[in-house]
DSSP file (Angstrom, degrees, kcal/mol; ACC not computed):
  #  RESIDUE AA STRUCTURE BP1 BP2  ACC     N-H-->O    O-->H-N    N-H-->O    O-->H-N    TCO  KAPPA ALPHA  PHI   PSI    X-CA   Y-CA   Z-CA
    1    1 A X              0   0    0      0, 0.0     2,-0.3     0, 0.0     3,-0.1   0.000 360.0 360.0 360.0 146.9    1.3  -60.6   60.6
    2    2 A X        -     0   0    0      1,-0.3    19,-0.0    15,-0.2    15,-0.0  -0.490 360.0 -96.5-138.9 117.4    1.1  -58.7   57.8
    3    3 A X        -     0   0    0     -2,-0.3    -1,-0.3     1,-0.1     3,-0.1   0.166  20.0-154.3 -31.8 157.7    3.0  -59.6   53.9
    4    4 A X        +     0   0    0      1,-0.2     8,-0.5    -3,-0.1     2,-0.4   0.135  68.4  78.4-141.3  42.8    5.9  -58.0   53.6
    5    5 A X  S    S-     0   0    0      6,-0.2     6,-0.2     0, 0.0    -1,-0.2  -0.925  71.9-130.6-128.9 148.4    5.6  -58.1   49.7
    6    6 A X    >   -     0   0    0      4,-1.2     3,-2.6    -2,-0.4    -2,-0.1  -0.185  41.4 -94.3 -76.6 153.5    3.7  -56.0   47.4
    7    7 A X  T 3  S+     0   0    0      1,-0.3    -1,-0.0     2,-0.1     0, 0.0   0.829 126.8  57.5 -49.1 -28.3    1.4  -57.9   44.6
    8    8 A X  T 3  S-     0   0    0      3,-0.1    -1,-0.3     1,-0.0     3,-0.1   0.719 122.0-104.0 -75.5 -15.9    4.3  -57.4   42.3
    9    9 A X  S <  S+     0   0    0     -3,-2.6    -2,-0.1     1,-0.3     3,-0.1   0.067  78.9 125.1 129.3 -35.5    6.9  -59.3   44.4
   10   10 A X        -     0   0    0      1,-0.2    -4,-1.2    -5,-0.1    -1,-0.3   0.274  69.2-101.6 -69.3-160.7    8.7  -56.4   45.7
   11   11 A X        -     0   0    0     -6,-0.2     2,-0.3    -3,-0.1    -6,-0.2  -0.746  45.3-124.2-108.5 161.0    9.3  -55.7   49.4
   12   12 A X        -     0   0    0     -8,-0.5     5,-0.1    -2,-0.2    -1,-0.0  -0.769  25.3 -83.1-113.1 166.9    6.9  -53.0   50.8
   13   13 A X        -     0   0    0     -2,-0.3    -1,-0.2     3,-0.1     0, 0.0   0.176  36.3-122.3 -36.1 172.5    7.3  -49.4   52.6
   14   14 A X  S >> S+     0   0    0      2,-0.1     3,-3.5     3,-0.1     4,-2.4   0.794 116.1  64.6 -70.4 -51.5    7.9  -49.7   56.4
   15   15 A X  H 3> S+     0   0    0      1,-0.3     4,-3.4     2,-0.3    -2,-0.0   0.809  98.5  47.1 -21.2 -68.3    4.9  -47.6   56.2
   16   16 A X  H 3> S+     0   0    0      1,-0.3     4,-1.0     2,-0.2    -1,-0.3   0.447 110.9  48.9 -76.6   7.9    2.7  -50.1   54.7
   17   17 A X  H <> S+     0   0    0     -3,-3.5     4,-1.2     2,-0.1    -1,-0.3   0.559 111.5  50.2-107.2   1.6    3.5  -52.6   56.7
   18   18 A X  H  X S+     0   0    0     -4,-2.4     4,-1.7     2,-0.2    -2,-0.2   0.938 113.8  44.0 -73.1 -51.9    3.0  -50.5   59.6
   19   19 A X  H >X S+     0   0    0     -4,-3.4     4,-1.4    -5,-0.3     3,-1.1   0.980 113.1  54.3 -56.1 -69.6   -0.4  -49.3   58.4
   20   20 A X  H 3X S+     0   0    0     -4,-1.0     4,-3.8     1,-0.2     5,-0.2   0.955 109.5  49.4 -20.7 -80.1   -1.2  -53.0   57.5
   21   21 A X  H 3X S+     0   0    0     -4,-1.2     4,-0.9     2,-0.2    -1,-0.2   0.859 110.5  46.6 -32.9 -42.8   -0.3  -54.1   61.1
   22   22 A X  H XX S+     0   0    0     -4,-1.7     3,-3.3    -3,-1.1     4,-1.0   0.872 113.5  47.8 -83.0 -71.1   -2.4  -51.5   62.9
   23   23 A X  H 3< S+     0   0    0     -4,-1.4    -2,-0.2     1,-0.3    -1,-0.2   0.740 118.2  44.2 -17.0 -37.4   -5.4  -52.2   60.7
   24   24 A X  H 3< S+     0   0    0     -4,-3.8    -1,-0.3    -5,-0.2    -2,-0.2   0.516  92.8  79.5 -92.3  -0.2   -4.8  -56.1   61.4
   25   25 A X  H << S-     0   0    0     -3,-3.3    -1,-0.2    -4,-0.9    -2,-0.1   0.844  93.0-136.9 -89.8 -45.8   -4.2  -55.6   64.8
   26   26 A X     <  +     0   0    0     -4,-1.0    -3,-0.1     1,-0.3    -2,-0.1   0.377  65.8 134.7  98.2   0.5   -8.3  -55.3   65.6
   27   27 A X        -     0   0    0     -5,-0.3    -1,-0.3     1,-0.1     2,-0.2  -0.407  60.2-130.6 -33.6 131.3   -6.9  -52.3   67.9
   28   28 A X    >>  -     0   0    0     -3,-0.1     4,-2.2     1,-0.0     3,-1.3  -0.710  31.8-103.3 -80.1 161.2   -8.7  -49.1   67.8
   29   29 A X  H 3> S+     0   0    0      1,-0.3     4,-1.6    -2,-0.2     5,-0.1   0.839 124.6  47.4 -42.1 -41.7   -6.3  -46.0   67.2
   30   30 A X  H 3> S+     0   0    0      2,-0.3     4,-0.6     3,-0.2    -1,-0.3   0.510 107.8  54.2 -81.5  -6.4   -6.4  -45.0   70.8
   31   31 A X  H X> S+     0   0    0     -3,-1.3     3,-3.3     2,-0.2     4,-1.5   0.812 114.2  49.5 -73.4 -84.0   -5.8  -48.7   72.0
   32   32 A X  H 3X S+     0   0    0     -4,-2.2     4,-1.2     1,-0.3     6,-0.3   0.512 112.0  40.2 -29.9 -43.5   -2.9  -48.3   69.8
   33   33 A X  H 3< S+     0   0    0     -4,-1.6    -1,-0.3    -5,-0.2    -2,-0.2   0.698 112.0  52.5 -74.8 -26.6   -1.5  -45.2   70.9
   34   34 A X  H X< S+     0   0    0     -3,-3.3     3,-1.0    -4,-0.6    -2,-0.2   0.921 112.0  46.6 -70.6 -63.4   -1.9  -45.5   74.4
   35   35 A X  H 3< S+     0   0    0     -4,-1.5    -2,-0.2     1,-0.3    -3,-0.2   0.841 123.0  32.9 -59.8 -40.2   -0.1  -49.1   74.5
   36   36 A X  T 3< S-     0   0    0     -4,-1.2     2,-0.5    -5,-0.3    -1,-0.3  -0.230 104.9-121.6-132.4  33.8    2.9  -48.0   72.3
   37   37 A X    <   +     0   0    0     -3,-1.0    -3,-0.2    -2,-0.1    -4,-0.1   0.253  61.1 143.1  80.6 -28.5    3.4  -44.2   73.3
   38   38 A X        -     0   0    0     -2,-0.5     2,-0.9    -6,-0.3    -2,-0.1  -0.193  63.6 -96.0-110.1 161.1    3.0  -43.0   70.3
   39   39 A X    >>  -     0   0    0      1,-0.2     3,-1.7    -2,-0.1     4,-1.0  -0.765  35.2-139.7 -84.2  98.7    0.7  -39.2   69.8
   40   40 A X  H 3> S+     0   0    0     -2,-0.9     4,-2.6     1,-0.3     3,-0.2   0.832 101.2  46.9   8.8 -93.8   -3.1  -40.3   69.0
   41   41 A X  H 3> S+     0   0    0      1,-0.2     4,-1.7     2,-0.2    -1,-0.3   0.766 112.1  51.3 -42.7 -33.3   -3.6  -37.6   66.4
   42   42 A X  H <> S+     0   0    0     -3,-1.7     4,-1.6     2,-0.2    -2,-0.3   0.985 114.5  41.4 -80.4 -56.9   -0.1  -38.4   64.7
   43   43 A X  H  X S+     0   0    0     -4,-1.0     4,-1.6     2,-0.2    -2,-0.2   0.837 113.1  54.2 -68.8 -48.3   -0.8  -42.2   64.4
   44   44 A X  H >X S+     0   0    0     -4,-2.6     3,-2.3     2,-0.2     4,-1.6   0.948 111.0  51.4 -27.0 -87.5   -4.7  -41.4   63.3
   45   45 A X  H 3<>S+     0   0    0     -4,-1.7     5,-1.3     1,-0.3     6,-0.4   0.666 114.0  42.9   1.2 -90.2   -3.0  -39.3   60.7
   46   46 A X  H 3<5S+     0   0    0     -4,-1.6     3,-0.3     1,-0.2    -1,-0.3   0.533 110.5  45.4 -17.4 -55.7   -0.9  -41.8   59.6
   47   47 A X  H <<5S+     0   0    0     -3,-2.3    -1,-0.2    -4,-1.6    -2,-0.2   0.816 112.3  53.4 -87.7 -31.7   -2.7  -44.7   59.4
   48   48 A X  T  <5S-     0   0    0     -4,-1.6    -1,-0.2    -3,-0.3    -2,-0.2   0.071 116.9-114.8 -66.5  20.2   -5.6  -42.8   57.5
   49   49 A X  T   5S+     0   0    0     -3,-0.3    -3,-0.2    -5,-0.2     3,-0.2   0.817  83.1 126.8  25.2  57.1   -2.7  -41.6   55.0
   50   50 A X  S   <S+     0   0    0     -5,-1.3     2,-0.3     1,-0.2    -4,-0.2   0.433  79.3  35.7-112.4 -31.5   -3.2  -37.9   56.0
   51   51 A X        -     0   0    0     -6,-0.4    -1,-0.2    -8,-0.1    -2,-0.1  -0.744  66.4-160.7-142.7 125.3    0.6  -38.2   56.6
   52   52 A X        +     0   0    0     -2,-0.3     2,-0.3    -3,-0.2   -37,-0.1   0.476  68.8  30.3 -77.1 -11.6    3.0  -40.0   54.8
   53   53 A X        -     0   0    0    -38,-0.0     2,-0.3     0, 0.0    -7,-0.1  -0.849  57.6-157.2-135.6-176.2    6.3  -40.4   57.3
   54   54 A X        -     0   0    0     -2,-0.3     2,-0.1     1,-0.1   -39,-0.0  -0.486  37.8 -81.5-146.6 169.6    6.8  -40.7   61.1
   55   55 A X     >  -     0   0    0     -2,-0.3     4,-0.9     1,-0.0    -1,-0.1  -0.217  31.9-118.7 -39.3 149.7    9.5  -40.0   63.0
   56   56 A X  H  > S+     0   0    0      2,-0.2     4,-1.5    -2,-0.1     3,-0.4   0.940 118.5  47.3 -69.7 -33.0   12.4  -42.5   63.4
   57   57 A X  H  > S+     0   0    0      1,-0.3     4,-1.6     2,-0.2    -1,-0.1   0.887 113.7  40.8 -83.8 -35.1   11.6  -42.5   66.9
   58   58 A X  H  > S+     0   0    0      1,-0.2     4,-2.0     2,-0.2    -1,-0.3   0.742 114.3  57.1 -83.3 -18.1    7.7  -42.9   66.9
   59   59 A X  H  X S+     0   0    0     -4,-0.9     4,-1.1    -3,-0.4    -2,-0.2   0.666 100.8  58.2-105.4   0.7    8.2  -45.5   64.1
   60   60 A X  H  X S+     0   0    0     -4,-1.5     4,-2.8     2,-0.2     3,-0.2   0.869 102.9  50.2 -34.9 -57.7   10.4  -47.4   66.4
   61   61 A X  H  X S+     0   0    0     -4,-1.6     4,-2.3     1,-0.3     3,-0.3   0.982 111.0  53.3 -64.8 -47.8    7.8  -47.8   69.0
   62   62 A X  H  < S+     0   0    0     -4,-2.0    -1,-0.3     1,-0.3    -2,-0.2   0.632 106.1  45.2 -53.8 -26.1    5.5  -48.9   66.4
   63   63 A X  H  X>S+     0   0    0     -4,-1.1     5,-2.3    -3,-0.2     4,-1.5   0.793 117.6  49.7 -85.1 -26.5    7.4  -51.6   64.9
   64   64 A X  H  <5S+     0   0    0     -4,-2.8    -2,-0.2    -3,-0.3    -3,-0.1   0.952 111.3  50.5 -52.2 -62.0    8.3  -52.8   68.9
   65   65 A X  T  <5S+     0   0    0     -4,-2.3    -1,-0.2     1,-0.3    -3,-0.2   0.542 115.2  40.4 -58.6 -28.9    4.5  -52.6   69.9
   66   66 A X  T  45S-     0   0    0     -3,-0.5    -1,-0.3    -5,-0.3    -2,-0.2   0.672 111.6-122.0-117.2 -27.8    3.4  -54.7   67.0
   67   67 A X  T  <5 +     0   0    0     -4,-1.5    -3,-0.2     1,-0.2     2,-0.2   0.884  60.3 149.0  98.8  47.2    6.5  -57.0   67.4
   68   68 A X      < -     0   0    0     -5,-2.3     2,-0.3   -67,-0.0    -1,-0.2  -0.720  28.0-162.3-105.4 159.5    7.9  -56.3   63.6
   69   69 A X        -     0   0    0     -2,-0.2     2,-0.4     2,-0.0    -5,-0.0  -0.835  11.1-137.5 174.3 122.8   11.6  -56.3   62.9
   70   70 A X        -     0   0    0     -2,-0.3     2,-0.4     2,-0.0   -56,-0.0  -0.990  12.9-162.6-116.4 149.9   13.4  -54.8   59.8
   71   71 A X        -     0   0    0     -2,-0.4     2,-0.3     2,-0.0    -2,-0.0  -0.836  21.0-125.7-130.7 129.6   15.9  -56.8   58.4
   72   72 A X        -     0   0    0     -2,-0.4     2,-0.5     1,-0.0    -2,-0.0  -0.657  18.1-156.9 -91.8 141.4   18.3  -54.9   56.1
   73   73 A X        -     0   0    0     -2,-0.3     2,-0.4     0, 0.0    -1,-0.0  -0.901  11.1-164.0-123.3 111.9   18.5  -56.5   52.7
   74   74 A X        -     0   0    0     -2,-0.5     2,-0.0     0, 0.0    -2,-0.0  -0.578  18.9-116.5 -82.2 163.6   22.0  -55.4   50.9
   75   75 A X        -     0   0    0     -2,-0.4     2,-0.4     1,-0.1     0, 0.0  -0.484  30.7-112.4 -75.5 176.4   22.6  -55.9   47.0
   76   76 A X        -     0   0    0     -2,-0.0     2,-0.5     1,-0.0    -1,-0.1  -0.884  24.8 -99.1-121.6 157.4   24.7  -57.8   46.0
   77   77 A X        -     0   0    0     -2,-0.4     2,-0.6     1,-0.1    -1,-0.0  -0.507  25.6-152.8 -90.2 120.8   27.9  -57.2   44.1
   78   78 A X        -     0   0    0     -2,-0.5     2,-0.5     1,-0.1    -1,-0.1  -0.636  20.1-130.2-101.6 115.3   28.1  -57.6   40.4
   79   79 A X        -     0   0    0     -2,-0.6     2,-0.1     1,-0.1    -1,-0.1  -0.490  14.9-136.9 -40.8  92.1   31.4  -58.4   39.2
   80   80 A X        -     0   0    0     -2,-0.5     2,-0.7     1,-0.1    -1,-0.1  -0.299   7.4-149.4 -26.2 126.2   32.6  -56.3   36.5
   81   81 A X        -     0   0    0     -2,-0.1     2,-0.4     2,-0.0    -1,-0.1  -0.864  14.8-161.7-135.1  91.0   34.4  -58.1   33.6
   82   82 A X        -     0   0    0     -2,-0.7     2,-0.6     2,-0.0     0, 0.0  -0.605  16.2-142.2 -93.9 149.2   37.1  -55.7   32.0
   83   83 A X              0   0    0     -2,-0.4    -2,-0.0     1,-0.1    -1,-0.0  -0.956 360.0 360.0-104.5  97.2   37.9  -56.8   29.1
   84   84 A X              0   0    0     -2,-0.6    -1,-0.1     0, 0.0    -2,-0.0   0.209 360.0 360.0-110.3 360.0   42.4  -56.0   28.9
């Protein structure tokens, strides 16, 4: 499965872990597309960074197919200290 932080620490795109995943997958693009639905030429695209977003719907399938999860990270809330 594929980091889901960047060399600085931070979290990374959906993108790149999507791109990461198919790469790691040992798949070819048409494996991939075939299994998970998704339009050959638009997922080529993609993973060759020829296009930089997806669909909600097509990047659905992708994170299903590869069995990835995003987990919503709120902040957190900093207390404000008025001074009266």
């Amino acid at each position: 499965m594929p980091a889901s932080k960047t060399k600085r620490g931070g979290a990374s795109s959906l993108a790149a872990v999507l791109r990461a995943a198919a790469r790691e997958s040992g798949l070819s693009v048409y494996q991939i597309a075939k299994q998970s639905g998704v339009d050959q030429s638009t997922l080529n695209k993609f993973i060759s960074g020829d296009r930089h977003n997806l669909r909600l719907d097509v990047a659905e399938r992708l994170f299903k197919f590869f069995q990835l999860e995003v987990t919503p990270v709120r902040p957190s809330k900093k207390r404000h200290n008025k001074a009266g």
